[in-house]
N, C-alpha and C positions, 0 to 999 in steps of 0.2 A: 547305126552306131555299133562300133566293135570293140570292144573293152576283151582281157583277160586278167586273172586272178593265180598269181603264185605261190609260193609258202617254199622257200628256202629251209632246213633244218637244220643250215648251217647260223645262218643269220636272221631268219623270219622274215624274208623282203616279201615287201606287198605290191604288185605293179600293175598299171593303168593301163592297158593298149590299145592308143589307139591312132590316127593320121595325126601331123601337126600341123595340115594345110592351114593358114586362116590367122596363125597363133597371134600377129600381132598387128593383124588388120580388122579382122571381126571386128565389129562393133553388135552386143546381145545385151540384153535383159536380165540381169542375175537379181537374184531374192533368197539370200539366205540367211539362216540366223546367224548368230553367236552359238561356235556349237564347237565340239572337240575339232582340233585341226586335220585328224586323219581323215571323219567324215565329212568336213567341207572340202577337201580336195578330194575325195573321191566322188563328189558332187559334179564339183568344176569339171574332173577329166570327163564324166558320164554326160555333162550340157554339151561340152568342146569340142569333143572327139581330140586331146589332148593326149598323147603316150608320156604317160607321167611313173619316173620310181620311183624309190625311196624304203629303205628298211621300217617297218614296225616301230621299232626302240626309238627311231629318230624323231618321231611324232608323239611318242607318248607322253600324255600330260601336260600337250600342247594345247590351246585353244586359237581358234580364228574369230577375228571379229564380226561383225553380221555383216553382209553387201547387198544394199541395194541401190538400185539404180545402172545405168548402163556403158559399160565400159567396152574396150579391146580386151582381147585374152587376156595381152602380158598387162595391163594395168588389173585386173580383177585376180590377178593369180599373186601379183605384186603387194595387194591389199590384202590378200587372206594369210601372205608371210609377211604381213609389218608388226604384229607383234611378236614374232618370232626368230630365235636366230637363227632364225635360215634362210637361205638362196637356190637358186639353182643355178646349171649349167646345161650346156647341148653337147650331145653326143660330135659336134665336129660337122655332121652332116644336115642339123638341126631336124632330125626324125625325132627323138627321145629327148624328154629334160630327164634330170634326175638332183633330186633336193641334195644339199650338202649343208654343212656349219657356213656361216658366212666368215669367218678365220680363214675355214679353207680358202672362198674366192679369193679372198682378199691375197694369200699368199701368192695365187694362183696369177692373182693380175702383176704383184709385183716382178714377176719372171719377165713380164713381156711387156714393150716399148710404152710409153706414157704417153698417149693422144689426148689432146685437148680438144673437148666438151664444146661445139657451138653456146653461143654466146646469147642466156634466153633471158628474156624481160617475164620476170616474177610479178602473178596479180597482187594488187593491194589485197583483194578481201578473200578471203578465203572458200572455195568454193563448199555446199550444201555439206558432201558428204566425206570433206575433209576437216566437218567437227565433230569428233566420235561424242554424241550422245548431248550432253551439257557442259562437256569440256572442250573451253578453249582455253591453246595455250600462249598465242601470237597476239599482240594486237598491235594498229598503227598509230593512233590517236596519243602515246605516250610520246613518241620520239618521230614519228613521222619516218621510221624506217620497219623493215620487218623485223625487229628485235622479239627472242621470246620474254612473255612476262617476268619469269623466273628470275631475267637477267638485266630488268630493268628497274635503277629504284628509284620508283614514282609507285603510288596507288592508280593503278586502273582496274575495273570490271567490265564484262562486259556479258550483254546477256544474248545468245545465240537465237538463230530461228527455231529452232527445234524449243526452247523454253515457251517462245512465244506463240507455238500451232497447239502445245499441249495444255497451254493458258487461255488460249482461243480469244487472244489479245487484239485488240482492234484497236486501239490508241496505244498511242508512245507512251502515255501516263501511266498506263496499268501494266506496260512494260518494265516502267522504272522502280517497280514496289519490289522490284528483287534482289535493288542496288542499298547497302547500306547509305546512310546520308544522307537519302536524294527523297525530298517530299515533294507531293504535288501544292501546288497553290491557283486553283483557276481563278478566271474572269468572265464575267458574263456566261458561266456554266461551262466554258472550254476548259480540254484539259490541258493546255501546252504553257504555261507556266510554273516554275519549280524551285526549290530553296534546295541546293546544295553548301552543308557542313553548315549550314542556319544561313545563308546569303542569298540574297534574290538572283534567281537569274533566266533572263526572259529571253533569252538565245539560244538555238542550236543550231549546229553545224549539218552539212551534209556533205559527205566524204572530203570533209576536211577543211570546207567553206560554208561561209557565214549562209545561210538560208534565212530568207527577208529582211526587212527593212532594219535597220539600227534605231533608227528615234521613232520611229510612228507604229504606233499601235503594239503589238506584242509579238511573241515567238510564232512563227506560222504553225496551222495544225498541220500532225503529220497522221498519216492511215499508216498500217504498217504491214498491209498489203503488199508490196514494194521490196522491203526491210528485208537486210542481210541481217542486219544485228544492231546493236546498238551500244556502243562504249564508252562511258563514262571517264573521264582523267580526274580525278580527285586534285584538290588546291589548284592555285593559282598556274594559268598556263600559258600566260602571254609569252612566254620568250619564241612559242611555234604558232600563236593563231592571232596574237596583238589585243586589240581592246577585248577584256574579256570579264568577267566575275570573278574574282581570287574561289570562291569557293569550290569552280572547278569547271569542267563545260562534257556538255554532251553532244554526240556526233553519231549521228544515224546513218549505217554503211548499208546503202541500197543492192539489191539483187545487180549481178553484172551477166552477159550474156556464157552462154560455155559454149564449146565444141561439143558434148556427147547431148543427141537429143531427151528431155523427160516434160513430160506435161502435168497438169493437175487441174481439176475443174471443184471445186466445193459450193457446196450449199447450206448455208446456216439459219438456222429459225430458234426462235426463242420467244420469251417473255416481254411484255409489251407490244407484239406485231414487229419483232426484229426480223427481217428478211435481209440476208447478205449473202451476195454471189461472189467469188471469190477464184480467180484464174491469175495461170503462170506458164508461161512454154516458153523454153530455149532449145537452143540447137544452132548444128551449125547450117551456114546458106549455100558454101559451096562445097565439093568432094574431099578440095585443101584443106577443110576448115579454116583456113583464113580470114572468112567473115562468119559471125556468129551474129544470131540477135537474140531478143528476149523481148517478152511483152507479158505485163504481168500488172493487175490492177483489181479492180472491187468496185461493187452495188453496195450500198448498204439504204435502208428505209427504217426508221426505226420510229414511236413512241418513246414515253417515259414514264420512269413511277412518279414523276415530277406535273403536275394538272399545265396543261395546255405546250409542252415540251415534245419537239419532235427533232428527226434528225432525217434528212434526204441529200445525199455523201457518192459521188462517181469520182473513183481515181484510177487513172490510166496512164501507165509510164511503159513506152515502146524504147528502147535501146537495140546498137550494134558495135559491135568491135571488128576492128578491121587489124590482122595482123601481118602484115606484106613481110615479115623477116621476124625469126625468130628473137633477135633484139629489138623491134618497135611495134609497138602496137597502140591503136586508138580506140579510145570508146564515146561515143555518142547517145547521149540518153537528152527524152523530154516527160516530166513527169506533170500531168495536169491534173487538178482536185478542184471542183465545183462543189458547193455546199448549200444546199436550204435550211435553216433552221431557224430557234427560236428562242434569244437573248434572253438568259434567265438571270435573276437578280437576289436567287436564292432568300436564306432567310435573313433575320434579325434578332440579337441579343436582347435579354430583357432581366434587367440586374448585369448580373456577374455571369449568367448560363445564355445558351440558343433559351430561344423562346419556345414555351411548352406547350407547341401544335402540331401537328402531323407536319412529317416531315414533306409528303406529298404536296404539300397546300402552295401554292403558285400567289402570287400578288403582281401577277402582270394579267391579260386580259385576254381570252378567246379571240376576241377579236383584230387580236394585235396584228400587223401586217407582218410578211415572212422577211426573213432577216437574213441576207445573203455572203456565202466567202468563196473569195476565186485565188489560184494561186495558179503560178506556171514557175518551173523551175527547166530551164534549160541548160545541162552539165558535159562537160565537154574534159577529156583525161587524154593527155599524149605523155608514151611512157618511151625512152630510148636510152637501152646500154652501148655506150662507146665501145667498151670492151669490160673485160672480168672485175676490173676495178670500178669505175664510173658508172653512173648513171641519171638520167637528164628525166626530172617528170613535172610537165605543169598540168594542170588545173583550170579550167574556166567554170563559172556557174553566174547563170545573172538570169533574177529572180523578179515577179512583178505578181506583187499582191495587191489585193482590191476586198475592203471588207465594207459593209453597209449593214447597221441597223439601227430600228426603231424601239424603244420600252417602255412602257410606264413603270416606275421605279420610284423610291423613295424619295421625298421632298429634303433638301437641304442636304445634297445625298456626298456633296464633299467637306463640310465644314461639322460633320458629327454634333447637329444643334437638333433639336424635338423633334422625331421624325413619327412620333404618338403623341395624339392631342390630349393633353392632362384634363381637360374638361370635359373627355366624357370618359375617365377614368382609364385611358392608356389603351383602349382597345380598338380605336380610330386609327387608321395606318394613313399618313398623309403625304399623296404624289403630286406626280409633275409625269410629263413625255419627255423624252432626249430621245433626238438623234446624231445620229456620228457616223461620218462617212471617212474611211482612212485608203489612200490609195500611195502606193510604193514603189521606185524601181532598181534594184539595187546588183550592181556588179563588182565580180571579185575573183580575183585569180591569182596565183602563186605561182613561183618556177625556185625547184627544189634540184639541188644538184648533191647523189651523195654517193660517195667514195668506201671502200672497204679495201684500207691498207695494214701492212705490216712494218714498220719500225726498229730497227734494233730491237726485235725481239718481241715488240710489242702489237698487239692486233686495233686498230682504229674504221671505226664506221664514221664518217663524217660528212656532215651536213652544214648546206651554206645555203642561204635562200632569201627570198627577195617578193612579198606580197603588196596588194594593192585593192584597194576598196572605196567605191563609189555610190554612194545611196542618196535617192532624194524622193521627199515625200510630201503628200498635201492631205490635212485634215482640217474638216470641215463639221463645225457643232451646231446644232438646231433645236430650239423649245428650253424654256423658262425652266434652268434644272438647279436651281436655286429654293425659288417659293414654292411653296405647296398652291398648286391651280386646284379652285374651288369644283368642287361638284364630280373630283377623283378619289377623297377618302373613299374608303374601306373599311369595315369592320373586321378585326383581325382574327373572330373568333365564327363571326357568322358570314362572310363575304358573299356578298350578292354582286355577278359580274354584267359587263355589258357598258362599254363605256360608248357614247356614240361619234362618228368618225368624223364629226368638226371639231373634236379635242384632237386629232392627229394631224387635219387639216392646218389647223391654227399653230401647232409645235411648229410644222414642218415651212410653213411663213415664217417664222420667227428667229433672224438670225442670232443667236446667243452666245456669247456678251455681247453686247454691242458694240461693233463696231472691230473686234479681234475675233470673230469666229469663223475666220480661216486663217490655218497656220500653212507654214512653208519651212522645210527642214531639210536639209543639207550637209550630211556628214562625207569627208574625204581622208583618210589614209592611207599610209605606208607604213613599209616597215624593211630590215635588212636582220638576219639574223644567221649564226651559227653554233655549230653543238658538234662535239667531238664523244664519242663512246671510246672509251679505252677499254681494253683487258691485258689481264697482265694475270701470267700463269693460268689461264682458261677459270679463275676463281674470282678475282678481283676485278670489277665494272666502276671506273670511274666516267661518271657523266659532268660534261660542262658546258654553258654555252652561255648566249647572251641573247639580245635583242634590239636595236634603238626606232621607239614608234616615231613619226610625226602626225599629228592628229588635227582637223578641222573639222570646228560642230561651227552649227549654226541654227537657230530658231527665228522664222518673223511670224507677225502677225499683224491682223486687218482687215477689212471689212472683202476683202477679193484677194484671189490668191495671188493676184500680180500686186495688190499693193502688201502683201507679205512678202512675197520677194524682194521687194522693193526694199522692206522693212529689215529685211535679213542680218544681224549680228555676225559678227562670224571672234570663232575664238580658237587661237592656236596654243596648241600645247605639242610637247615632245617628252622623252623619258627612256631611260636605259632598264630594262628587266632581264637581271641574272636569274640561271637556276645553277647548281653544283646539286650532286647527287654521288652517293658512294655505295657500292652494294659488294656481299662477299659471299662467298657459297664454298664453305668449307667441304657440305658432299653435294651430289645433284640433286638430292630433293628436297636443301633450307637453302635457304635465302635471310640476310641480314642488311638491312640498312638503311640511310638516312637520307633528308635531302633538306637545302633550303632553295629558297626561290618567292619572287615578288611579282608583282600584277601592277601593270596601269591599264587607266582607262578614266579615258576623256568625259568628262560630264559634258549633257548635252541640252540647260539645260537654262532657266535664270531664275533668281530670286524672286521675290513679291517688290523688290526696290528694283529690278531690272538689271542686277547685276551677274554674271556670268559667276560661275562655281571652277574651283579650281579642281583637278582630275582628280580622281580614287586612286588609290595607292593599297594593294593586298601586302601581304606577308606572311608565309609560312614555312614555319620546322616542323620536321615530320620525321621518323624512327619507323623503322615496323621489320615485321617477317615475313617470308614465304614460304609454302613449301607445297610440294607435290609429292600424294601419296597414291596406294592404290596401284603400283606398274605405272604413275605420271599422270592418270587418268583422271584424278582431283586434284584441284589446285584450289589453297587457302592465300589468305593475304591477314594480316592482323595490323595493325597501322593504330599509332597515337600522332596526334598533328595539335598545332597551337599556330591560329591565324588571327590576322588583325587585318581590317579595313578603316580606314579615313577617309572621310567628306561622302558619309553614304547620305543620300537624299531618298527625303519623305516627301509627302504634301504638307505644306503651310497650312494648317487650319486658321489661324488667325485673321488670314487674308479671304476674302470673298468670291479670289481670283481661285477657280478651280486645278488653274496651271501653274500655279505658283509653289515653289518648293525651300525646303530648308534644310541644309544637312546637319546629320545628329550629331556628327564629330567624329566618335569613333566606337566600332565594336569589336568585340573580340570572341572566337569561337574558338572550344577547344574538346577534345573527345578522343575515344575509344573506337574504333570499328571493325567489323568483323565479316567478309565474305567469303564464301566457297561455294564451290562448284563445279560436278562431274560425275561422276561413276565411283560407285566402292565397288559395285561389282558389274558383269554384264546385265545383269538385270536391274540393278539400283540407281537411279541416281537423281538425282537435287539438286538445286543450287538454294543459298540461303544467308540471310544476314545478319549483322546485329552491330547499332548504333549508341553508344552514350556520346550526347551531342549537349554541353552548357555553352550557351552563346547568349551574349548578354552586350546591352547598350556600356560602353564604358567612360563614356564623355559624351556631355548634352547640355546645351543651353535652355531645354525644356522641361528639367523637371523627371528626368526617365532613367538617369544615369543608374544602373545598378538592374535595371529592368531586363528578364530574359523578351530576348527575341520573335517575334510573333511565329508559331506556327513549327516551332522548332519542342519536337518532345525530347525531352532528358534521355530517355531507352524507347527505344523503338528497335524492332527485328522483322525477321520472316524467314518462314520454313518451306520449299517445296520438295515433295518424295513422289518419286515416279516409280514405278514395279512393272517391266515389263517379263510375260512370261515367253522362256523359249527353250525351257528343257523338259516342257512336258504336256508331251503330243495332243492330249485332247485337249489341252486351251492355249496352247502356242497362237500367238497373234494378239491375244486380250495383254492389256494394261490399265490398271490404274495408280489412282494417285492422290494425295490432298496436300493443301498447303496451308498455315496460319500464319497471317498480317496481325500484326501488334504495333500499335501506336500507343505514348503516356500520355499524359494530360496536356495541352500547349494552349500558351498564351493566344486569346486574340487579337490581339495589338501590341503594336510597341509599346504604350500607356499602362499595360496590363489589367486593362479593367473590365474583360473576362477570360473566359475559359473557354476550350471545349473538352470535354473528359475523353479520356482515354478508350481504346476502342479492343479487340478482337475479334478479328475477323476469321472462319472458317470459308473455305473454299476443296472443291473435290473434281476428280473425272475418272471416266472410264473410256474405254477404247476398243474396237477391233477391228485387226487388220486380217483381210481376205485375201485370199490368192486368187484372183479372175483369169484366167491364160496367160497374157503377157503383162497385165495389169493390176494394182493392188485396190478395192475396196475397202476403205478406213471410216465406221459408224463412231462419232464421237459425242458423247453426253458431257457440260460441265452444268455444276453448281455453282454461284457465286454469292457468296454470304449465306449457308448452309444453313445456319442457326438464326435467322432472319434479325440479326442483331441490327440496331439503331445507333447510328457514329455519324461523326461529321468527319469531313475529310479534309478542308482547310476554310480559312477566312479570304477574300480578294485581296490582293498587293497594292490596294490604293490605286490600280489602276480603269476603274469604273465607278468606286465607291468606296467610302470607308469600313473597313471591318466589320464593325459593328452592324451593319447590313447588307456583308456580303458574305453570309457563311452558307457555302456549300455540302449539303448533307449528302451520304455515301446511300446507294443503291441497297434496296432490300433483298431478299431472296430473290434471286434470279438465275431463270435455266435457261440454257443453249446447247441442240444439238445441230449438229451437222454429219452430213455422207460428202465423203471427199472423194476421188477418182484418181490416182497416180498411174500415168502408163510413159 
């Protein structure tokens, strides 16, 4: 390496000397912090062998951001001036750059002839180290185009990878505690169900398409192993994704392959026997880069604070993209997650509170048999620009779940009647066995066409598109889950287990109801939709579009799946869903504005008299603000919204029939929210929320009208603060950090007749990152639930059991560390 150092006394220039062979084909290794910008480019030039100028004055009281990871010259040099206004230029012979104002280039290009730019197909999700820190500013899940947030007005968050490795998140659920609105609600102890703005909603997307089944069984679990990020759209969003929940949907954007190689191997242990391996490598296949893959998945083995609770989890998702021309490109991914575990049925109210016994205490049995879930998700992306205006992208994804388990569980466990025997004074707990086999195969694909024009003066992004969705499902019920089967009580305070295995033998003979204990389910849609973005004077964003669905459910049932088939209803429905949206941005860093927009969605589903339900209809007005503070770095959102849903469906307790429903009529949700998330400084940053959420039954035939919503607190929030240190040598590399989850009190039931109280939760970590040769060593410790506090974290959705026996209590004290490996 040959570097020189000068010192002008005219000017004070300071210069680098050195070859610039390589400058913008290398591909190296860079690691550096956030540091002043004179001495990250005197960095660069010393790795590069770079002959770099530039005067003293010009860099003063500049900073560069941190880089890591592996780039060409000009991309790593490109990144250390993105937050500055500077550029460079070459000496003509391309021996020497030398930095200048970027004014100057720009003058400089206007002298000489205007060549147009090949014509490049832009990725959907944004690659790792193209989200500085905890700030994103992009996302697609609002408009289905690259629009930045600032300039879109709809409510979206979204929480990055980087929130989720310094969380050491291993479910979507504990992912989503950093979104305001968005509560978890599980089933059978999974975490993949959730109430957004108070609405059930047992769906999520995966880069932009439905992931599993529509009628059978619930939302697939996701690892987030995988996981680009995850973003949330607040309210209703049928007019881009069709049958959906008005309160809003969430879309999990998977790891995509890149062109510059980096790996990672991690190891995590913890509390209860948690062992999880944890891997990810991309790179590109050929010299062209053209083809890239990625493969990227998890081990996980775990225990629980929960008695006879375990978890045995392999997810492995291989992707490649194939780019033959800088306008098209495909990506190819299959994501597979096998699961062993073990169906918990959590606890039981007693009064108006959880019942007051260790949260740990289990009422399912040692000896239960393992309870299994399979999923495959095969995704398929073809992206092609015609030219600078157009472009063509569809979508495929078709998904096939398989879920099987056995439990001993509460007697009478859908119709909320004695499920403690009053005659030996309420301390008798009285079961039955159920099982349920649910198996799914469900396809869906979109083809989105969207344009970026200019108009008499006016700029338009537009989008015109055309989806389609195919799912069909078979569930099969087993064991008398009505009566309490003798010789399975439990004593609730002193429980002696050991049930013996001709109680499981005999469930699993017994087909239950008789004679409908297999169903057959059938949903088919479409849909055609468009949305225009306007701007007008670079301030003013008008949005508008529409939607029209056609919708086929269908439900049979019978004693074999073919005479459900047989059996099969089918019901059509159709429906128009507008959104209008107006946003204005007097300077670049507020944002103002509103929007309305409606939801349908097909019920799929029938009454206790066997009559088919007519669709859900959402509705919501929304107001709010943006802004980006901080040099753009942090981004807030503040949002007030008033939503209404009709013909929401519960379970018929009055009927016998465990499948039977009835809609409450109508409710209505309405609130305050408050997200942020990024950096105040290079060393700072957070994301964090905060919720007033009143939603409440507002028309009922049962008795409930005026009743807040199960599961939905009044205030709820969350705080997280990360402190990375990098300006001071001896502990450069260490970070920590804590965060506080706050939930209020929320109703157990729609009936309201209990609670669970309000909780606070602390949580912390610590961190360091090592410099290994070409490689970084990262030792990371968290806490979770610090102050070993005792909260419950939701009641079931009625879909396993009623409330009142299906409250899920939150994890006590728990540590995990892990050594990660990045090279």
């Amino acid at each position: 390496m040959k570097h020189g150092r000068f010192l002008s006394s005219a000017v004070g220039a300071l210069a680098f000397s050195v070859s610039l062979s390589g400058m913008a084909e290398t591909v190296r290794h860079f690691d550096q912090p956030a540091q002043p910008l004179g001495k990250a480019l005197t960095e660069f030039a010393d790795q590069t062998g770079t002959k770099l100028l530039f005067p003293a004055q010009l860099v003063e009281g500049l900073t560069a951001p941190a880089l890591h990871g592996h780039y060409t010259d000009t991309e790593a040099l490109q990144r250390l001036l993105a937050e500055s206004p500077l550029t460079y230029a070459t000496d003509g012979t391309g021996g020497t750059l030398t930095l200048i104002r970027a004014e100057k280039r720009m003058a400089a290009l206007d002298e000489q002839a205007v060549q147009l730019a090949p014509i490049m197909v832009k990725e959907e999700a944004l690659a790792e180290d193209e989200v500085h820190g905890y700030a994103v500013t992009r996302a697609m899940s609002a408009t289905k185009t690259d629009t930045p947030i600032m300039d879109t007005p709809v409510s979206i968050q979204v929480v990055p990878r980087a929130v989720m490795q310094d969380q050491q998140t291993t479910r979507l659920k504990d992912a989503l505690e950093n979104v305001s609105g968005v509560r978890p609600q599980t089933s059978l102890g999974r975490g993949h169900g959730f109430l957004i703005r108070g609405f059930k909603n047992q769906r999520v997307f995966r880069n932009g398409l439905v992931a599993g089944g529509i009628s059978v069984g619930e939302a697939p679990e996701f690892d987030t192993a995988n996981l680009q990020s995850v973003e949330v759209l607040k309210g209703p969003a049928a007019i881009l994704f069709g049958r959906i929940e008005p309160g809003g949907m969430i879309n999990v954007v998977t790891k995509r392959p890149e062109d510059t190689s980096r790996y990672s191997l991690e190891q995590r242990f913890g509390s209860y026997d948690f062992y999880r391996t944890e891997w990810d490598a991309t790179g590109a296949i050929t010299e062209d880069r053209s083809w890239r893959y990625r493969f990227a998945g998890a081990y996980q083995n775990n225990e629980s604070f929960r008695d006879f609770n375990f978890n045995d989890r392999i997810l492995v998702q291989p992707s490649v993209t194939w780019r033959p021309s800088d306008a098209t490109e495909m990506t190819l991914d299959v994501e597979a997650l096998y699961q062993e575990y073990q169906a918990d049925r959590g606890l039981f109210a007693i009064g108006d509170r959880p019942a007051p016994i260790p949260i740990s205490r289990s009422f399912i049995d040692p000896d239960d048999p393992v309870d299994t879930l399979s999923r495959v998700n095969l995704g398929f992306t073809l992206t092609h620009a015609f030219n600078e205006t157009w472009t063509l992208r569809n979508r495929f994804l078709a998904s096939f779940n398989e879920d099987s388990n056995l439990s001993v569980k509460p007697a009478n466990a859908f119709t909320v009647q004695q499920f403690l025997d009053p005659g030996t004074g309420n301390r008798t707990y009285l079961r039955n066995i159920f099982s349920q086999a649910a198996e799914s195969e469900t396809y869906t694909t979109n083809l989105d066409l969207t344009g970026n024009l200019e108009l008499w003066g006016t700029k338009h992004q537009t989008l015109v598109g055309f989806d389609f969705l195919r799912s069909t499902g078979t569930y099969l019920t087993r064991g008398d889950f009505i009566n309490p089967v003798p010789g399975l009580e439990i004593d609730i305070y002193n429980p002696v287990y050991g049930i013996d295995r001709s109680f499981y033998a005999n469930a699993l003979a017994t087909p239950f109801p008789a004679g409908s204990s297999h169903s057959y389910f059938r949903d088919e849609w479409y849909g055609v939709y468009f949305q225009d973005h306007i701007t007008l004077w670079d301030t003013l964003h008008i949005l508008g579009g529409g939607r029209y669905d056609w919708a086929t459910t269908g439900r049979g049932r019978g004693d074999s799946f073919r005479a459900a088939e047989a059996d099969l209803p089918s019901r059509k429905d159709e429906g128009f869903s507008p959104r209008v949206g107006i946003l204005y941005q007097p300077w670049y860093w507020l944002s103002v504005y509103g929007n309305w927009t409606t939801s349908f969605g097909a019920n799929n589903t029938i009454t206790n008299s066997g009559a088919t339900v007519d669709p859900e209809i959402g509705e919501q007005f929304e107001a709010g603000v943006k802004t980006e503070l901080f040099d753009q770095r942090l981004t807030a959102t503040l949002a007030y919204y008033h939503l209404t849903k009709e013909n929401i469906l519960t379970r018929d307790f009055s009927s016998p029939d465990p499948f039977a429903v009835a809609p409450i009529g109508e409710a209505r949700s309405q609130g305050i929210e408050l997200d942020v998330s990024g950096q105040i400084t290079d060393e700072l940053s957070l994301i964090g929320s905060y919720a007033f959420t009143d939603a409440r039954i507002t028309k009922d035939n049962d008795g409930r009208q005026g009743n807040r919503m199960n599961n939905v607190p009044e205030h709820a929030g969350s705080l997280w603060l990360k402190y990375d240190i990098q300006r001071y040598e001896p502990l450069n590399g260490l970070s920590f950090g804590a965060g506080v989850f706050v939930a209020g009190q929320r109703e157990g039931d729609d009936a309201n007749t209990f609670v669970l109280p309000g909780y606070v939760r602390l949580d912390a970590f610590a961190a360091y990152r090592y410099r290994l040769s070409d490689a970084n060593l990262i030792a990371q410790f968290n806490i979770r639930n610090l102050l070993d506090k005792t909260y419950y974290e939701s009641t079931d959705p009625f879909q396993s059991a009623p409330p009142r026996v299906g409250i899920y209590p939150g994890a006590p004290l728990t540590a995990m560390g892990s050594i990660r490996l990045e090279f």
